[in-house]
Structures are given as structure tokens and as C-alpha cells.
VOBA-1610 file (N, C-alpha, C; in pm, whole numbers, padded with zeros to 5 digits, always signed):
BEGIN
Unk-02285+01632-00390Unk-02264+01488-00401Unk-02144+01460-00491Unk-02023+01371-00406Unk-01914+01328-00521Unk-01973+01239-00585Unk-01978+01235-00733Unk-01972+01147-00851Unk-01865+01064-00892Unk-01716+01131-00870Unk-01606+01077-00891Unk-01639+00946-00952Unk-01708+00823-00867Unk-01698+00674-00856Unk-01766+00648-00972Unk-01802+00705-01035Unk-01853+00668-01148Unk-01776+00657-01278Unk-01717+00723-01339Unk-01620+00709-01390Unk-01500+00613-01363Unk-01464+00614-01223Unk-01411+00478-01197Unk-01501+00348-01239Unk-01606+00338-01231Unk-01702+00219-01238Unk-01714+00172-01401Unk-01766+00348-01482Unk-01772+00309-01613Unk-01626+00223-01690Unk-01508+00316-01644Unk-01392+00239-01706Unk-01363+00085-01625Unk-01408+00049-01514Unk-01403-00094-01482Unk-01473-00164-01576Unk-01639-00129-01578Unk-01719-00168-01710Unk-01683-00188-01830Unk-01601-00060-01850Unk-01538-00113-02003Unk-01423-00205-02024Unk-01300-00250-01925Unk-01269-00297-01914Unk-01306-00445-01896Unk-01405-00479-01832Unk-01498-00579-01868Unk-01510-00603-02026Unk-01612-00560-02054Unk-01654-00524-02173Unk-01560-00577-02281Unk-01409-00502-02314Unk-01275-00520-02403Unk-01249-00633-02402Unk-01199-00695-02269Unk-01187-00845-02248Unk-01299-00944-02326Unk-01430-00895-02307Unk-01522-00996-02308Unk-01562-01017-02482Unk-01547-00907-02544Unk-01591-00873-02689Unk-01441-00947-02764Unk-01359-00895-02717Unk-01200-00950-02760Unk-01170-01123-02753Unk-01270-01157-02682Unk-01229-01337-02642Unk-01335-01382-02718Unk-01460-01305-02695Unk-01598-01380-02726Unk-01623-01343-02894Unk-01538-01228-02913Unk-01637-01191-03068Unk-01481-01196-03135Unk-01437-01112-03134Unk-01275-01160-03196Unk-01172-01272-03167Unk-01217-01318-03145Unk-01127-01472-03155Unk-00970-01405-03062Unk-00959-01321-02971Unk-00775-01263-02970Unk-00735-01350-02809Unk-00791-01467-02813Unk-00707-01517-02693Unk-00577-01514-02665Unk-00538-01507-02795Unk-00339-01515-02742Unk-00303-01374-02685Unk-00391-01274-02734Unk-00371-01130-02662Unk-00386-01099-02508Unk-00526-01175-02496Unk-00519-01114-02335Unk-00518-01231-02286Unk-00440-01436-02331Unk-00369-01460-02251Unk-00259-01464-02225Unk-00159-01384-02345Unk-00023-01420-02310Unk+00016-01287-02400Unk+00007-01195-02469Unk+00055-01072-02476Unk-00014-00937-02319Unk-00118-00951-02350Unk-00131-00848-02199Unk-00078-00903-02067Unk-00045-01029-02043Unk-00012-01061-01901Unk+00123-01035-01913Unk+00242-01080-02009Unk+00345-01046-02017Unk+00360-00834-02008Unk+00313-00796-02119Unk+00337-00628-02108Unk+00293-00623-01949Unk+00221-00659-01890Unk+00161-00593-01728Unk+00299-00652-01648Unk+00329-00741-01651Unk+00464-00797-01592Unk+00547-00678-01594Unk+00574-00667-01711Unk+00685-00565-01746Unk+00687-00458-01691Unk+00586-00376-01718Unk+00552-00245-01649Unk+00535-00276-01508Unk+00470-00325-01469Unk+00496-00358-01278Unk+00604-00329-01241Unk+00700-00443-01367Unk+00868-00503-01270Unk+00942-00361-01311Unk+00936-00280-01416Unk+00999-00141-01421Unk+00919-00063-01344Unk+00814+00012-01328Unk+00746+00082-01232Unk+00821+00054-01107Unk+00800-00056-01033Unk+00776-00103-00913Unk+00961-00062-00895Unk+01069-00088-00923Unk+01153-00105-00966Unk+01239+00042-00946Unk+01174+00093-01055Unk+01208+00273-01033Unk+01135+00345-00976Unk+01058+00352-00889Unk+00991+00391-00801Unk+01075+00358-00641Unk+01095+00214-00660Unk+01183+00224-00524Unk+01309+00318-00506Unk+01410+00235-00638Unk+01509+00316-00673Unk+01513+00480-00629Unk+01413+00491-00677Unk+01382+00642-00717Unk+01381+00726-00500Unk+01311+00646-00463Unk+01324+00683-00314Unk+01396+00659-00238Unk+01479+00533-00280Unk+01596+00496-00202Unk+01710+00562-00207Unk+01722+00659-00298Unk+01829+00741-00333Unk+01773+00900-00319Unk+01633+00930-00237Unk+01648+01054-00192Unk+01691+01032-00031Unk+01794+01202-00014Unk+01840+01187+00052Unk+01754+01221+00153Unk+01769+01196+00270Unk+01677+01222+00400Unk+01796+01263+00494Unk+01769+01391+00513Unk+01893+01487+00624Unk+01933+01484+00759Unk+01790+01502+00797Unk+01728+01491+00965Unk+01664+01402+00969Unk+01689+01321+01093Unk+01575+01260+01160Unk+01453+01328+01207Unk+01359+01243+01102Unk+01224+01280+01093Unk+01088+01190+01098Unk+01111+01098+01282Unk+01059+00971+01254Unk+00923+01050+01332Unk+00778+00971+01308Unk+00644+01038+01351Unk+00687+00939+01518Unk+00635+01030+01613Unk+00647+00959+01726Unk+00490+01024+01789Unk+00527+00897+01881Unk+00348+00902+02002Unk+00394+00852+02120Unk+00470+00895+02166Unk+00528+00806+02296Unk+00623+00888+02358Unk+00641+00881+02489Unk+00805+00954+02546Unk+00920+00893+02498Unk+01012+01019+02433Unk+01099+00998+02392Unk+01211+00945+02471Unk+01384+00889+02469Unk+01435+00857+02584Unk+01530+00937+02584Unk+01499+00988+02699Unk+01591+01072+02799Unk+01695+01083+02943Unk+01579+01124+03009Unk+01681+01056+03144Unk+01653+00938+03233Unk+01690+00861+03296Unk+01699+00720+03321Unk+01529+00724+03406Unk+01517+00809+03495Unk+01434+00791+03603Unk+01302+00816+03502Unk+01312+00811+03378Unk+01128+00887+03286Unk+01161+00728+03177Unk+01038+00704+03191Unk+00988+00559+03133Unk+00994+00598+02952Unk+01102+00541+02860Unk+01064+00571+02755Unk+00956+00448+02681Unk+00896+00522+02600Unk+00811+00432+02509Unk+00902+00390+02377Unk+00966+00257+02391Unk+01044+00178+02296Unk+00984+00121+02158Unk+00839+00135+02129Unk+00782+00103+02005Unk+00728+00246+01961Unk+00705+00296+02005Unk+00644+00450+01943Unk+00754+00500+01932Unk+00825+00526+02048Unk+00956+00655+02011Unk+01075+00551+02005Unk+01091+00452+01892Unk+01272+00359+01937Unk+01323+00480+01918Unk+01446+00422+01997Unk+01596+00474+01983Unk+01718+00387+01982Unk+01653+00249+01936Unk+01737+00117+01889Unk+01673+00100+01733Unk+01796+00048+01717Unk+01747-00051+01543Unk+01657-00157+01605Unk+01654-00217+01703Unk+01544-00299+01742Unk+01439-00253+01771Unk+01435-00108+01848Unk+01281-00083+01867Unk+01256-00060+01720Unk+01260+00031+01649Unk+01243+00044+01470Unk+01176-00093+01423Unk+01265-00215+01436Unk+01186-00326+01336Unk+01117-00322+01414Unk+01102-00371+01536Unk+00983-00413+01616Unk+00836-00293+01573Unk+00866-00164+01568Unk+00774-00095+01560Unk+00703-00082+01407Unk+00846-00161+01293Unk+00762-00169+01170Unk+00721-00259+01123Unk+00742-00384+01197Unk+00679-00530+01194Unk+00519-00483+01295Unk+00524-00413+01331Unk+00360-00396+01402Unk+00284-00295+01263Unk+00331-00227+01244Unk+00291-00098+01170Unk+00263-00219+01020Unk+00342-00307+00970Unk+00319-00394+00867Unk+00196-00490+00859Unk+00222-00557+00967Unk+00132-00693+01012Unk-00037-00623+01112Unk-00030-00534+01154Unk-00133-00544+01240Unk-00182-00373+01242Unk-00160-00305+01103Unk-00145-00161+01111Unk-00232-00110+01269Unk-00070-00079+01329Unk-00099-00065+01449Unk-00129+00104+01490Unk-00073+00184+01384Unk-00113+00329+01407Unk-00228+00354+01345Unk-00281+00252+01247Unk-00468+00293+01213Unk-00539+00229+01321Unk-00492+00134+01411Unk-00628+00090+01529Unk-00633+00201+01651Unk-00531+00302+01664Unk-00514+00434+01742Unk-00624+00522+01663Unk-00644+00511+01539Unk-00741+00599+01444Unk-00847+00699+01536Unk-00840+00793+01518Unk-01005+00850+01558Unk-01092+00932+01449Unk-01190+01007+01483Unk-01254+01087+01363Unk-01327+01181+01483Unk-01353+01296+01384Unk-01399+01434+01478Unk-01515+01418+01399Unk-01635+01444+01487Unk-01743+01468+01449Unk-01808+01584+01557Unk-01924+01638+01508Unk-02046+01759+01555Unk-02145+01656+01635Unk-02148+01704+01744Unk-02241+01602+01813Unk-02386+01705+01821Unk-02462+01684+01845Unk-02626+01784+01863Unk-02534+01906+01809Unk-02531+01909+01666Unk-02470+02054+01602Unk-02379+02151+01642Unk-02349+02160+01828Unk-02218+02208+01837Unk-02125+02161+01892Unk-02157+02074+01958Unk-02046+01965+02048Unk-01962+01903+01972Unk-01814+01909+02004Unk-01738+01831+01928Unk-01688+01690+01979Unk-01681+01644+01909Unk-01661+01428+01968Unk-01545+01411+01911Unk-01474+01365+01948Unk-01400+01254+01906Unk-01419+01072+01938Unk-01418+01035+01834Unk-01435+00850+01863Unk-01337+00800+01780Unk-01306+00689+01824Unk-01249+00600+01795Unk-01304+00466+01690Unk-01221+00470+01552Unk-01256+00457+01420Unk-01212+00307+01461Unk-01308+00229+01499Unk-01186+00087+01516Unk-01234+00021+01366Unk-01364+00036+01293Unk-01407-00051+01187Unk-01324-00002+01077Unk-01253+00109+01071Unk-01197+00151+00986Unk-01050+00066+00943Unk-01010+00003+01117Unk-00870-00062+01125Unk-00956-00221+01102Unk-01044-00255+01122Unk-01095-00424+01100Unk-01098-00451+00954Unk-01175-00360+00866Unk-01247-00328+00698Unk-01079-00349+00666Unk-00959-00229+00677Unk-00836-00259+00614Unk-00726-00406+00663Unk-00777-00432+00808Unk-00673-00586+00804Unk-00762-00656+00737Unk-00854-00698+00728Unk-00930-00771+00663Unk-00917-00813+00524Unk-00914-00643+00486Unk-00892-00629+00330Unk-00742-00739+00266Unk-00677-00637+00369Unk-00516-00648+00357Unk-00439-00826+00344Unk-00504-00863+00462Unk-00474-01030+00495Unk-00588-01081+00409Unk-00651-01077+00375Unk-00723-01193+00237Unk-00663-01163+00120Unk-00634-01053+00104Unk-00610-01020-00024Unk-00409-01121-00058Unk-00359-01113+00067Unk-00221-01181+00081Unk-00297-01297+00094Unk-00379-01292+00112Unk-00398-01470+00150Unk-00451-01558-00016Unk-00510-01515-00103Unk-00527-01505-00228Unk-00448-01521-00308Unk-00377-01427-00273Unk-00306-01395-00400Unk-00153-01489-00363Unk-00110-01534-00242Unk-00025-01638-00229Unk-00089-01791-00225Unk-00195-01803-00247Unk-00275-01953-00262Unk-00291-01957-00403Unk-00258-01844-00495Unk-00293-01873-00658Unk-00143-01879-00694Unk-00042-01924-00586Unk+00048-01901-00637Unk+00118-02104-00725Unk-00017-02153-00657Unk-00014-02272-00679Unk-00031-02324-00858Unk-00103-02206-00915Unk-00114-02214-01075Unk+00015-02206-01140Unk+00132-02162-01040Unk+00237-02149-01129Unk+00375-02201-01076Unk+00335-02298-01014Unk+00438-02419-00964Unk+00392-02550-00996Unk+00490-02632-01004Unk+00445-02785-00990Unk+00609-02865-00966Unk+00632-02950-00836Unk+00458-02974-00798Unk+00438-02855-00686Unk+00334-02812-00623Unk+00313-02679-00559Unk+00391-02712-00416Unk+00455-02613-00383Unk+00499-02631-00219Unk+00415-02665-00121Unk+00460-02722-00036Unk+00392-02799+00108Unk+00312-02616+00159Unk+00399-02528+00173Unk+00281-02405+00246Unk+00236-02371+00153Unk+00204-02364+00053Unk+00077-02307-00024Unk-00001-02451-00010Unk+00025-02559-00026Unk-00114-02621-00017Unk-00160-02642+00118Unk-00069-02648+00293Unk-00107-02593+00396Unk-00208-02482+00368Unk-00153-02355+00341Unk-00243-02278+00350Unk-00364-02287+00281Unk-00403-02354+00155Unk-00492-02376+00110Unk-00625-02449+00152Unk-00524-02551+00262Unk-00637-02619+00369Unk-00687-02520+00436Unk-00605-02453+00491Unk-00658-02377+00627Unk-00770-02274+00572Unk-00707-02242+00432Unk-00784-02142+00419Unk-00963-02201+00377Unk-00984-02329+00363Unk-01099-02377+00304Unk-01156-02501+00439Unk-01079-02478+00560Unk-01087-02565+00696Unk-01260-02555+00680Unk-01379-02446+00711Unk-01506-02432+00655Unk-01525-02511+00539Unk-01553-02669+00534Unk-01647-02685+00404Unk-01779-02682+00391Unk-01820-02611+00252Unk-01974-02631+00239Unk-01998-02703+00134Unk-01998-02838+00120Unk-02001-02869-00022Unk-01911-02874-00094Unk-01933-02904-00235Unk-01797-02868-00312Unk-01861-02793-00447Unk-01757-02727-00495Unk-01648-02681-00474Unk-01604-02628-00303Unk-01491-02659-00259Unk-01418-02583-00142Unk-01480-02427-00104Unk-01502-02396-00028Unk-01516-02255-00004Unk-01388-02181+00098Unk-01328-02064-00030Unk-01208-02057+00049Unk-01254-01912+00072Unk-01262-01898+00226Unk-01295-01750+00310Unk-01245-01660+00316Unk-01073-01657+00244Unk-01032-01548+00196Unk-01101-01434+00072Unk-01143-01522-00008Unk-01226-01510-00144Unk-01303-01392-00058Unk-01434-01441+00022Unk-01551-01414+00079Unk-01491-01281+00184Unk-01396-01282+00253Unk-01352-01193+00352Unk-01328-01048+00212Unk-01289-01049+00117Unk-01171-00978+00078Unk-01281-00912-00027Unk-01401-00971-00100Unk-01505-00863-00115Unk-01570-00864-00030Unk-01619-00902+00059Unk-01697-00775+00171Unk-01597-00659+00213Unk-01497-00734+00268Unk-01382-00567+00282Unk-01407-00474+00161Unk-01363-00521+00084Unk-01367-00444-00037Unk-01505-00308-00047Unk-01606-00400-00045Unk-01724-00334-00036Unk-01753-00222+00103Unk-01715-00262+00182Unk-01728-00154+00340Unk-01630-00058+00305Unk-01467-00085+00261Unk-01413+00010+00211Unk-01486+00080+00112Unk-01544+00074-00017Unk-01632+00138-00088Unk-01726+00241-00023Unk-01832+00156+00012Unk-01916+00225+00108Unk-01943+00279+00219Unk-01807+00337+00298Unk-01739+00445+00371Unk-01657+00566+00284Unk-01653+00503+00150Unk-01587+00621+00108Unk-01731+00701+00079Unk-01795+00594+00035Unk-01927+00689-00050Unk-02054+00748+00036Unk-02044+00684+00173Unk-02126+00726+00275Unk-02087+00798+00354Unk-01988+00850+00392Unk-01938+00929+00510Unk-01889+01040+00437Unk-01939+01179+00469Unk-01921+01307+00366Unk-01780+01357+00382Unk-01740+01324+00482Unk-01568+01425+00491Unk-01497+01347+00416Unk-01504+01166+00394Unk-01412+01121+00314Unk-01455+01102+00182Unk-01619+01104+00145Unk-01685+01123+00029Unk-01621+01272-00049Unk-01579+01345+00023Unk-01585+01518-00022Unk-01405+01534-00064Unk-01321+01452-00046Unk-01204+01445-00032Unk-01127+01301-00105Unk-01208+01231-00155Unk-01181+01096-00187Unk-01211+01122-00381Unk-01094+01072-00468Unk-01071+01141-00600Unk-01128+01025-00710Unk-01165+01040-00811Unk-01174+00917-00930Unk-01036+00777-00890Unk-00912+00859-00879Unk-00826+00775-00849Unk-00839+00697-00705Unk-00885+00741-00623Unk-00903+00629-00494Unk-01034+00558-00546Unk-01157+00538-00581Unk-01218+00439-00670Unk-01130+00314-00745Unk-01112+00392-00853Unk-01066+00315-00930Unk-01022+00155-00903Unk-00897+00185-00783Unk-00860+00029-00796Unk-00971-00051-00663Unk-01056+00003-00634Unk-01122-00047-00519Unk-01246-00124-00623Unk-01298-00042-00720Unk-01421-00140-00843Unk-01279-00219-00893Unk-01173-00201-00922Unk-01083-00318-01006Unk-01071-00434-00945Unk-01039-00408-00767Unk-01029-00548-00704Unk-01123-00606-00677Unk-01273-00514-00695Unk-01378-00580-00631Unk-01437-00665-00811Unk-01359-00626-00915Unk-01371-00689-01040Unk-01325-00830-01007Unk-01191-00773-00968Unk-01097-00915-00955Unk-01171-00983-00913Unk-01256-01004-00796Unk-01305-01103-00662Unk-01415-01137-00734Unk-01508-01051-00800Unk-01639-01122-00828Unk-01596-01228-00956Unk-01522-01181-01028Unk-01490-01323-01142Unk-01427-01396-01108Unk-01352-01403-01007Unk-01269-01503-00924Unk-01421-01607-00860Unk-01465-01536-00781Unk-01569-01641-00751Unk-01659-01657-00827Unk-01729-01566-00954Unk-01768-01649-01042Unk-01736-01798-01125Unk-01598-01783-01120Unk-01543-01872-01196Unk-01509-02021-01075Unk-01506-01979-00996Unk-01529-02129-00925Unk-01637-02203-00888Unk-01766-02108-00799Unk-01863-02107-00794Unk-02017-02110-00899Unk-01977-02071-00992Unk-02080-02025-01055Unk-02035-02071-01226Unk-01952-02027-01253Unk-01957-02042-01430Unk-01841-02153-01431Unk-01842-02265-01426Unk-01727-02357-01430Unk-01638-02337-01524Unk-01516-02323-01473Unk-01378-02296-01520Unk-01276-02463-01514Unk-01198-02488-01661Unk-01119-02603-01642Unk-00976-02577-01564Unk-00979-02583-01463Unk-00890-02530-01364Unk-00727-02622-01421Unk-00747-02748-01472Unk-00644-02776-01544Unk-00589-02715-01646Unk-00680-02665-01720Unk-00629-02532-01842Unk-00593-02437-01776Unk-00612-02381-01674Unk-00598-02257-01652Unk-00446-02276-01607Unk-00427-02396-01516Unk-00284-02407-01506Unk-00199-02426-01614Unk-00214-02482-01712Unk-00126-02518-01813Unk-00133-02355-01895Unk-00191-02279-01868Unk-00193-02153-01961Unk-00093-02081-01861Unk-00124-02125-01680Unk-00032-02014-01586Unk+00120-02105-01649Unk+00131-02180-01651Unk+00287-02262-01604Unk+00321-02270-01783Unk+00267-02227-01851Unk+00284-02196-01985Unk+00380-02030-01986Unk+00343-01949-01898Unk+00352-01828-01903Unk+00512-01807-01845Unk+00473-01879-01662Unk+00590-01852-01610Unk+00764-01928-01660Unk+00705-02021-01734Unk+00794-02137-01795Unk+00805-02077-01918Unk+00817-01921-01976Unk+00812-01908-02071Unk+00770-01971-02285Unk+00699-02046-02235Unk+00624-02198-02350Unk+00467-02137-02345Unk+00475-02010-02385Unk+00343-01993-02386Unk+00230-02105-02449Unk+00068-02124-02417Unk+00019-02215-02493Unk-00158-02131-02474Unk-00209-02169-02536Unk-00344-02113-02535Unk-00442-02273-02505Unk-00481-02299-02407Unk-00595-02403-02379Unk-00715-02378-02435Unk-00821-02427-02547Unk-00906-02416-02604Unk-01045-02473-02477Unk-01004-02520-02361Unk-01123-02543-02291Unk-01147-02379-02171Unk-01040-02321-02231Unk-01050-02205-02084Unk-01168-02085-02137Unk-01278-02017-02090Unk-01376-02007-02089Unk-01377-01863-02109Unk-01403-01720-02159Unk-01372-01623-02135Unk-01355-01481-02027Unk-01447-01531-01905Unk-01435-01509-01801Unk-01290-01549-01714Unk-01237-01654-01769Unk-01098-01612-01702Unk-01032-01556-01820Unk-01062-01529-01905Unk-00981-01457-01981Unk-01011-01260-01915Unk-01152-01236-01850Unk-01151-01169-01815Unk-01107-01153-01700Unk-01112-01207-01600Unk-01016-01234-01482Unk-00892-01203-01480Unk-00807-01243-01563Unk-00658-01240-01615Unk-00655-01092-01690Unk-00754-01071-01764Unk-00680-00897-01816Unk-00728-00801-01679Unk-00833-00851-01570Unk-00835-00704-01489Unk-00716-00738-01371Unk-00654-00872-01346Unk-00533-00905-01290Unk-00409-00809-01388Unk-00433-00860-01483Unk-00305-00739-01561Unk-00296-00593-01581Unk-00449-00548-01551Unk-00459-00431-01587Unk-00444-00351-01413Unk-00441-00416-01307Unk-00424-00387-01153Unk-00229-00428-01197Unk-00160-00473-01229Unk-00041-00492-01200Unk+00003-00378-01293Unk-00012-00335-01430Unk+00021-00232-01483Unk-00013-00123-01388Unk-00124-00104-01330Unk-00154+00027-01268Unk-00082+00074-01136Unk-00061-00080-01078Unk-00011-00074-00963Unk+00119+00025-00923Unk+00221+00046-01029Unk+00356+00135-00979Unk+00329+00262-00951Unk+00211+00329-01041Unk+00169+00440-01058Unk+00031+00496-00953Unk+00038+00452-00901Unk-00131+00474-00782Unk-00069+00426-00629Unk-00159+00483-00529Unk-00167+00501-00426Unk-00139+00331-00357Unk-00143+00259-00463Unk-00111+00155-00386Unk+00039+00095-00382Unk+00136+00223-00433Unk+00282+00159-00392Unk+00292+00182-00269Unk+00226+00216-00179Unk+00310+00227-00049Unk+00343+00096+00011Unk+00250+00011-00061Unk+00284-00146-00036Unk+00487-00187-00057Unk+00528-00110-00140Unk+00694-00065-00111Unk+00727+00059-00010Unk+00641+00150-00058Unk+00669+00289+00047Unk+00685+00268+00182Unk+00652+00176+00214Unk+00645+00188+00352Unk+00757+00137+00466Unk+00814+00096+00371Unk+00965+00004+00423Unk+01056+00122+00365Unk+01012+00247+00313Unk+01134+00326+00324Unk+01048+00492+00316Unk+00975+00438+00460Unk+00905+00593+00492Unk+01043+00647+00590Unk+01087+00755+00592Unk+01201+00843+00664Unk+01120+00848+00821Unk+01001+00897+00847Unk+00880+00888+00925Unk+00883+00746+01020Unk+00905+00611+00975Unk+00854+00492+01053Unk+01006+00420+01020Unk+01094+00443+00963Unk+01226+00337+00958Unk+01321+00405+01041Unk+01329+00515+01102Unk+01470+00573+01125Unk+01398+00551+01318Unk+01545+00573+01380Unk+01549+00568+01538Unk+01543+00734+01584Unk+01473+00743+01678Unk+01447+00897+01718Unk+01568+00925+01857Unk+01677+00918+01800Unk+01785+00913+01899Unk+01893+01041+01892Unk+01802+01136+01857Unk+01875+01248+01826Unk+01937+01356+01974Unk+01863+01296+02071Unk+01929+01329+02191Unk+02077+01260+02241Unk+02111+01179+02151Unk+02224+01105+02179Unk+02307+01103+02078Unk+02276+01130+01999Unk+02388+01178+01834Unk+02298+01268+01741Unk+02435+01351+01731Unk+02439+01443+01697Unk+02389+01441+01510Unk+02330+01478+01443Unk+02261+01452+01318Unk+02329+01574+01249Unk+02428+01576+01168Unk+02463+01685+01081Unk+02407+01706+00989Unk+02348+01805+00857Unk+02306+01785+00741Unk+02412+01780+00694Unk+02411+01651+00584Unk+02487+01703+00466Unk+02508+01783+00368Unk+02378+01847+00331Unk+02392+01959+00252Unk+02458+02102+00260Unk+02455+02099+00427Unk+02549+02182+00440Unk+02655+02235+00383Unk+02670+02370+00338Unk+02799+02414+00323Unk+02909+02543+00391Unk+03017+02520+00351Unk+03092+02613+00467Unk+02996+02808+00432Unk+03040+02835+00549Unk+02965+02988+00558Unk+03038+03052+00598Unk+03090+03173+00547Unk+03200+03267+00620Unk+03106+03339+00706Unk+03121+03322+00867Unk+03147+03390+00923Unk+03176+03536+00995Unk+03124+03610+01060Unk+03161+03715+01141Unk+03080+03757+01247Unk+03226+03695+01347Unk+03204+03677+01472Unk+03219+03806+01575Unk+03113+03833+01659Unk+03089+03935+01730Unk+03245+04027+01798Unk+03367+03890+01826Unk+03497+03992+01875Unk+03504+04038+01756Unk+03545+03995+01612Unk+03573+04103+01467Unk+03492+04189+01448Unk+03379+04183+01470Unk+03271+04253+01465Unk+03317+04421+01516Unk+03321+04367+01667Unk+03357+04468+01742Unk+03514+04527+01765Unk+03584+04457+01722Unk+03729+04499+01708Unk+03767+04613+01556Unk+03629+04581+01464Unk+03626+04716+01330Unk+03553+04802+01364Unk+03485+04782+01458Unk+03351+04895+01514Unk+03384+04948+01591Unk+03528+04929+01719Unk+03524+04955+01880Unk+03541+05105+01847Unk+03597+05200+01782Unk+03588+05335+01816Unk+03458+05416+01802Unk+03408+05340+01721Unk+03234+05439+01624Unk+03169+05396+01760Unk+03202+05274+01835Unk+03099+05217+01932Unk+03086+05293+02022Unk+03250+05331+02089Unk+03265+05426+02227Unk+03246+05537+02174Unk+03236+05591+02044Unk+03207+05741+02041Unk+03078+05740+02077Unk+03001+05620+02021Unk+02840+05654+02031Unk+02776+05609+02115Unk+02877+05608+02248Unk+02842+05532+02352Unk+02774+05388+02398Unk+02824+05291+02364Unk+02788+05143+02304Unk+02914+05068+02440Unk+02878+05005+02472Unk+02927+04916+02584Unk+03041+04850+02470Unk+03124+04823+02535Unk+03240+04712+02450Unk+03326+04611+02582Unk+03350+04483+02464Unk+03400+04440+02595Unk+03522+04422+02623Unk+03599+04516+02546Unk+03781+04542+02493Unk+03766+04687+02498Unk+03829+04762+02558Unk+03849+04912+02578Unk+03987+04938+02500
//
């Protein structure tokens, strides 16, 4: 049995915990509202920053794009233009699908033992529903809170804010991104921890930020739902921050103070964990390049010159030892 998740869980806990003892018993609001959100800024915007850097400047030699499709060749054989481009247009087209609708995880399958020796393959489609799911609430969230730190807020964030709360039950609003983005959360969890090949292979570090966001979400909807939050303070503490005028609101409650340090403590972590590919992926060598290597020629650059010796020199220092020792030549 992996344990891993536990240790992820305890340090979510304590992280809880720091926040909650730090606001509630030490008086340090100005710490985790406006010294930890600033340091997490920082480290994000350098992480995030040199990390790209850092890949955008390795070199990539060969074309080395993943293909699933016929490549294009000769006129009369049908090429597949989103799996195998060989245009800069098939490419975006194929990484605007691969972005928006991860189109190579709904191809997904998994091998399993059927009656102990039969082997199966099926098709993983909950695996591709659990991650758009995840994926689009979590964008959908986190660009509707973008309203705490504008004024007055743009026409599409408060569009989207309708749409996203079009379901009313009452009030407060119920916004279904909230609701979509821990249940994802949770099915992602409980596929890692129920299914043994990815239970047996899955590390403390893949946990980790999966209890952090599922931190994020439950005090997020605690705090609207459940423990009333002065949503006017909370703005004047966001637009305090981004407007550099920091201010501390004496009505804001410590639960968003906990809210706000596991938001800071996911943006510090973020450069360093499995979740940069959220940049990686716009400069995978694998999914950005055109597979057109039947039509130009791909040199390495690393290449360097090589001397040479070519079979006539070869045989023009050898031709007598050759015919003595009876050896074919093709200069007598």
C-alpha cells in the first residue's frame, strides 16, 4: 500500500494550521496578508520566468514531433494534417486542440488482466472528463477572482461571472465552477489512490498540490457559503496589494487569511512541480515543431567537420598489398 498521500496531507494540515494560529493567536495579519502574497509573487514571476528561459534556449537538433497519423508523402496517400502537420498551420491547429480539449488524453487507453490471463485494452475516457473538468473550472475561477483586483471590473469577467452562476439556488450565487473543480479534484485523488498501477507509481510530490487545490476550493467555498466573509474587505486588501498601498481590513476573518496563504503557498510551489507544463507545453519539441522532414532537409548543428577517408584513398595506399593478397580493386 502507497502511503505517500499522507505526508502530502499532513503538510497541507500544517499549513492550515500556520495560517490559522498566525492570524488567530499571533495577531501577524500583515504577514500572511501582504508579506507572504508579495514573496509568492516573486518566486512564481522568477521561477516561472527561468524555467521558460531556461527551455527556450535548449537547443532542439532534429525534428522530434510525437505523431499518430500518416505522415505526408506522396499525393495519391491521404495525410493526417492534425496528428502528423507538415504546415505551421497544421502545428497550431494541432496545439490549440492538444491545449483546449486535451485531445491526445481522450485517445487514452489502459492495459488491464481480464479473468487473470487475458489482456484488455479500454479506453480511459473518465480519465480525459476528471482532467477537462479539472482544467476548465479551475481557469474558470481563477479568471472570475480576477474581479478582486480591478475596478471597475471588465464587462468579461462579470459576463463570465453570470454565466458561471446562470444555476441560482438562493443566495449567496452558486458558482459551478467552484463545485465542478472539487469534485474533479477529488476523482483525480481517488484514481490515484484506488487504481494500483497509478497508486504504485504516483510520488508524495503528485499529492501534494492535488490536497493544496482541494485546500484552495474547500475554503473558497467555505468562505462564501458557510463562514461569511466581508467580500468588500477582501477587495480593498486585493486592490491594496495590486495597487501597491498595501492595507490590512480589520473585518476580514481568518479563513481568508487562510485561503490567501494556501493561494501563495500553490504560486511559490508552482515553478518547481509538475505543474509547469502549464508553460511546458507551448515549447514541447514533441507537439510545436512540423514533421516535414521528408521535404527539408534537417542538419544538426552540432555537427562538426570530420576528416574523412574515402574508399578511392583508401585503396589507392592499399592497391599493391590488395593485389598481392588477392583483393578485387577497382584501379589496376
Amino acid at each position: 500500500m502507497n502511503f505517500k498521500y499522507l505526508y502530502s496531507l499532513i503538510l497541507v494540515i500544517a499549513l492550515f494550521l500556520i495560517a490559522y494560529a498566525g492570524v488567530e493567536m499571533a495577531g501577524m495579519q500583515f504577514v500572511f496578508g501582504i508579506l507572504v502574497p508579495y514573496a509568492a509573487v516573486v518566486i512564481f514571476l522568477w521561477g516561472f520566468i527561468s524555467k521558460i528561459l531556461c527551455w527556450a534556449n535548449s537547443a532542439v537538433p532534429f525534428r522530434i514531433p510525437t505523431t499518430a497519423g500518416q505522415q505526408k508523402s506522396l499525393d495519391w496517400i491521404r495525410q493526417n494534417k492534425i496528428d502528423n502537420p507538415s504546415t505551421t498551420i497544421g502545428v497550431v491547429v494541432r496545439m490549440a486542440l492538444e491545449i483546449l480539449t486535451f485531445r491526445s488524453l481522450f485517445r487514452n487507453t489502459k492495459m488491464a488482466l481480464h479473468k487473470g490471463a487475458k489482456l484488455i485494452y479500454s479506453w480511459e475516457i473518465w480519465l480525459w472528463v476528471g482532467a477537462l473538468a479539472f482544467h476548465w473550472a479551475f481557469f474558470t475561477t481563477v479568471t472570475r477572482h480576477l474581479r478582486f483586483f480591478t475596478d471597475p471590473v471588465p464587462f468579461p469577467i462579470t459576463l463570465l461571472e453570470k454565466a458561471d452562476s446562470f444555476f441560482q439556488v438562493g443566495l449567496p450565487l452558486v458558482f459551478q465552477s467552484g463545485i465542478v473543480l472539487l469534485a474533479a479534484l477529488l476523482f483525480l485523488f481517488l484514481r490515484r489512490l484506488l487504481e494500483p498501477q497509478v497508486r504504485y507509481i504516483s510520488l508524495a510530490a503528485d499529492y501534494f498540490p492535488l490536497f493544496l487545490l482541494i485546500g484552495i476550493a474547500l475554503s473558497g467555498i467555505l468562505m462564501r457559503y458557510f463562514i461569511k466573509t466581508d467580500v468588500v474587505a477582501a477587495k480593498e486588501l486585493a486592490m491594496g496589494l495590486v495597487t501597491f498601498q498595501p492595507c490590512i481590513p480589520e473585518t476580514v476573518g481568518s479563513i481568508f487569511y487562510i485561503h490567501l496563504f494556501l493561494v501563495s503557498t500553490l504560486l511559490a510551489y508552482f515553478p518547481f512541480s509538475k505543474l509547469m507544463h502549464f508553460g511546458g507545453v507551448f515549447l514541447s519539441p514533441t507537439r510545436n515543431q512540423a514533421n516535414n522532414t521528408r521535404m527539408q532537409r534537417h542538419v544538426n548543428p552540432w555537427n562538426y567537420p570530420v576528416n574523412t577517408h574515402t574508399y578511392e584513398e583508401y585503396e589507392d595506399e592499399f592497391r599493391e598489398k590488395m593485389i598481392d593478397a588477392g583483393l578485387p580493386v577497382d584501379k589496376e
